[in-house]
C-alpha positions as CSV (number, residue, x, y, z in Angstrom):
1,X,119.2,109.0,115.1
2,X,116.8,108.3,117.7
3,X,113.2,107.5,117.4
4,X,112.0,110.6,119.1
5,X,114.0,112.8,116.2
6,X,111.5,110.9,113.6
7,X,108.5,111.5,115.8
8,X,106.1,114.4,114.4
9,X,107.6,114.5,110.6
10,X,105.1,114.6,108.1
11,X,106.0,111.8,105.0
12,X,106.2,113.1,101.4
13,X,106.0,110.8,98.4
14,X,108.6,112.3,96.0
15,X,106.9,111.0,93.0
16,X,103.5,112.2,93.3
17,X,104.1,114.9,95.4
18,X,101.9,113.7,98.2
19,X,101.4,114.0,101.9
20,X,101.1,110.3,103.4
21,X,100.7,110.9,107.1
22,X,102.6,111.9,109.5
23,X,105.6,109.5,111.9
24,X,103.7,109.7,115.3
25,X,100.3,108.2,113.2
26,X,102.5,105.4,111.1
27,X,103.5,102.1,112.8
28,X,107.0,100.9,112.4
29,X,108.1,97.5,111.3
30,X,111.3,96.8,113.3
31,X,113.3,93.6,112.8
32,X,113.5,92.0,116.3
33,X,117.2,90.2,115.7
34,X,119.0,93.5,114.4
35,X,116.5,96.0,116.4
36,X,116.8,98.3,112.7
37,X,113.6,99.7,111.4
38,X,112.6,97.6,108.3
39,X,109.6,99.7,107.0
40,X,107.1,102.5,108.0
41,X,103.6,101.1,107.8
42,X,101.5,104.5,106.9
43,X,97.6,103.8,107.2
44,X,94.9,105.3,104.6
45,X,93.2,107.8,105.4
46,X,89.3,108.4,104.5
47,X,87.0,111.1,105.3
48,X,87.8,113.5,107.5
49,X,91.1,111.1,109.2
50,X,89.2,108.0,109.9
51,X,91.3,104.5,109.3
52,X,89.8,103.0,106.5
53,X,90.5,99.4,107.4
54,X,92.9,97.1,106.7
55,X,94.8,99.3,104.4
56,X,98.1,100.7,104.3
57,X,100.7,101.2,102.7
58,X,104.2,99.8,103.3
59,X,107.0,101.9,102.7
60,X,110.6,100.1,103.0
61,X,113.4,101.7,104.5
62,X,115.4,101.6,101.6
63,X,112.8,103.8,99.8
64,X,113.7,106.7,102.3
65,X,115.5,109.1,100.1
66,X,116.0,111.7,103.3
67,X,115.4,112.9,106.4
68,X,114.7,116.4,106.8
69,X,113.8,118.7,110.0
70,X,110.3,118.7,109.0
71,X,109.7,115.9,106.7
72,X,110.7,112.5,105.5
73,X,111.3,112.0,101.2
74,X,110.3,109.0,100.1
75,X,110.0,107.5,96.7
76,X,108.9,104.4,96.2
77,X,108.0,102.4,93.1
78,X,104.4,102.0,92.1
79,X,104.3,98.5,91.6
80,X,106.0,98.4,95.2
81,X,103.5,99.8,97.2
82,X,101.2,96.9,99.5
């Protein structure tokens, strides 16, 4: 799968049946030896889609559940989340 296939998917928490963001406004953590996407770094959002700063959320790849045409399922523990 390509990066571009990921780009534009919005990101649903499983658990608390949430929107997070969406791929193309998430940074990706990418492991510079194996060149394999680590995490998705999502950003909180506050008032009408400004960054509130310094805070996101870290979601690790093995937390990706799946990969749909629309959206990405995640579910990640609570006591997970950074």
């Amino acid at each position: 799968m390509k990066l571009s296939d990921l780009s534009g998917k919005e990101i649903v928490d499983v658990k608390r049946a949430e929107r997070l963001g969406v791929l193309g406004q998430t940074d990706l953590e990418i492991n510079e030896q194996t060149g394999q996407i680590e995490a998705l770094l999502i950003p909180t959002l506050k008032w009408f889609g400004l960054r509130k700063q310094g805070n996101e959320v870290r979601v690790p790849w093995r937390h990706i559940k799946k990969i749909g045409t629309d959206m990405i399922i995640i579910d990640i523990p609570d006591e997970e989340i950074e």
